[in-house]
C-alpha positions in Angstrom: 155.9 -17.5 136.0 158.6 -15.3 137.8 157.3 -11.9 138.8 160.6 -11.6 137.3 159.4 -13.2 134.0 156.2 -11.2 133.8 158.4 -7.6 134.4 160.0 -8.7 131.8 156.9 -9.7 129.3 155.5 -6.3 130.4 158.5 -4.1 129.4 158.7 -5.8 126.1 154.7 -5.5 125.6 155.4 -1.9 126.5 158.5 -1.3 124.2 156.4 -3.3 121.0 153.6 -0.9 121.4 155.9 2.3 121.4 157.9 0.3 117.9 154.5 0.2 116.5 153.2 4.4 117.4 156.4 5.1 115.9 155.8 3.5 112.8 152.4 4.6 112.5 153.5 8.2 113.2 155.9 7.6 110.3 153.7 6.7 107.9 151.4 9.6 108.8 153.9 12.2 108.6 154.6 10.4 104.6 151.0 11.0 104.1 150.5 14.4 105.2 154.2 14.8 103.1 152.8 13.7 99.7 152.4 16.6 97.0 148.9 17.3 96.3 147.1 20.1 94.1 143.9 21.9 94.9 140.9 23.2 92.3 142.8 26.7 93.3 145.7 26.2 92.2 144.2 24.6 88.8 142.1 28.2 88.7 145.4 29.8 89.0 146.9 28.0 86.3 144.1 29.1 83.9 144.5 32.9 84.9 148.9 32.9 84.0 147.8 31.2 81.1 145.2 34.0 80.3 147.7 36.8 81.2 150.4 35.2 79.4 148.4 35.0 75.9 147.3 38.4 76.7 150.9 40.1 77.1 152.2 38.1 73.8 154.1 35.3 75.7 152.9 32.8 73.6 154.4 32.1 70.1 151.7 31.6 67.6 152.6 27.5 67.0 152.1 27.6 70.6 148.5 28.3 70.9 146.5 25.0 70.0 148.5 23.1 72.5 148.3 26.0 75.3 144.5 27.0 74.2 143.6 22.8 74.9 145.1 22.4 78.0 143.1 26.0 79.1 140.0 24.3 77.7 140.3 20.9 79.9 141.0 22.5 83.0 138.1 25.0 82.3 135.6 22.1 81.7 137.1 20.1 84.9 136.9 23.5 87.0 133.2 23.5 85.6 132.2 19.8 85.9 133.4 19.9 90.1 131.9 23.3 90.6 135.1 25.3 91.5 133.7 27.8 88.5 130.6 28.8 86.6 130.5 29.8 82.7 130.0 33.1 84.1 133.1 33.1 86.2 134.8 32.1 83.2 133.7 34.8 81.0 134.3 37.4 83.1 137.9 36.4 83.9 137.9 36.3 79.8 136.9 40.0 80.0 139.4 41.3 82.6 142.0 43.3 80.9 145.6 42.2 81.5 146.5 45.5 83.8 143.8 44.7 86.2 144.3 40.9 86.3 147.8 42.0 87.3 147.0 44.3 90.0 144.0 41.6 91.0 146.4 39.0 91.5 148.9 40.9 93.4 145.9 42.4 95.8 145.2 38.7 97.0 
């Protein structure tokens, strides 16, 4: 081979490695990208749903269906740890003004 040849070899060696970062930093970018939700925002969910039934913004018909979706997320929240029974019951307790203004502190 040419030393021309091999120049040549070597540029295109260098130009498929620099196709191939590319691609991978594409696909990293898609997986850092991808929507994901945490056991806090799950706890979140649970407290509007408590502040919501406690301020009257949910129409009786709507309770069974609201009141089972609270209880799975509770026993999921429980099962990985994210919350005791005793966290529970206290966030139960908290009246609706001071779930409010604990919400807003944080």
């Amino acid at each position: 081979m040419t030393e021309e040849a091999t120049a040549v070899e070597a540029v295109e060696a260098v130009e498929a490695v620099e196709a191939v970062e590319a691609v991978e930093a594409v696909e990293a970018t898609e997986e850092v990208a991808q929507p994901s939700l945490t056991l806090q925002d799950l706890i979140l969910v649970t407290q509007v749903i408590q502040l919501t039934a406690n301020r009257g913004g949910i129409r009786a018909e709507e309770f069974e269906v609201v009141g089972a979706l609270y209880s799975k997320i509770i026993t999921f929240l429980q099962a990985t740890g994210a919350i005791t029974v005793q966290d529970e019951a206290v966030a139960q307790e908290v009246p609706a003004d001071e779930a409010t203004a604990e919400t807003e502190s944080n």
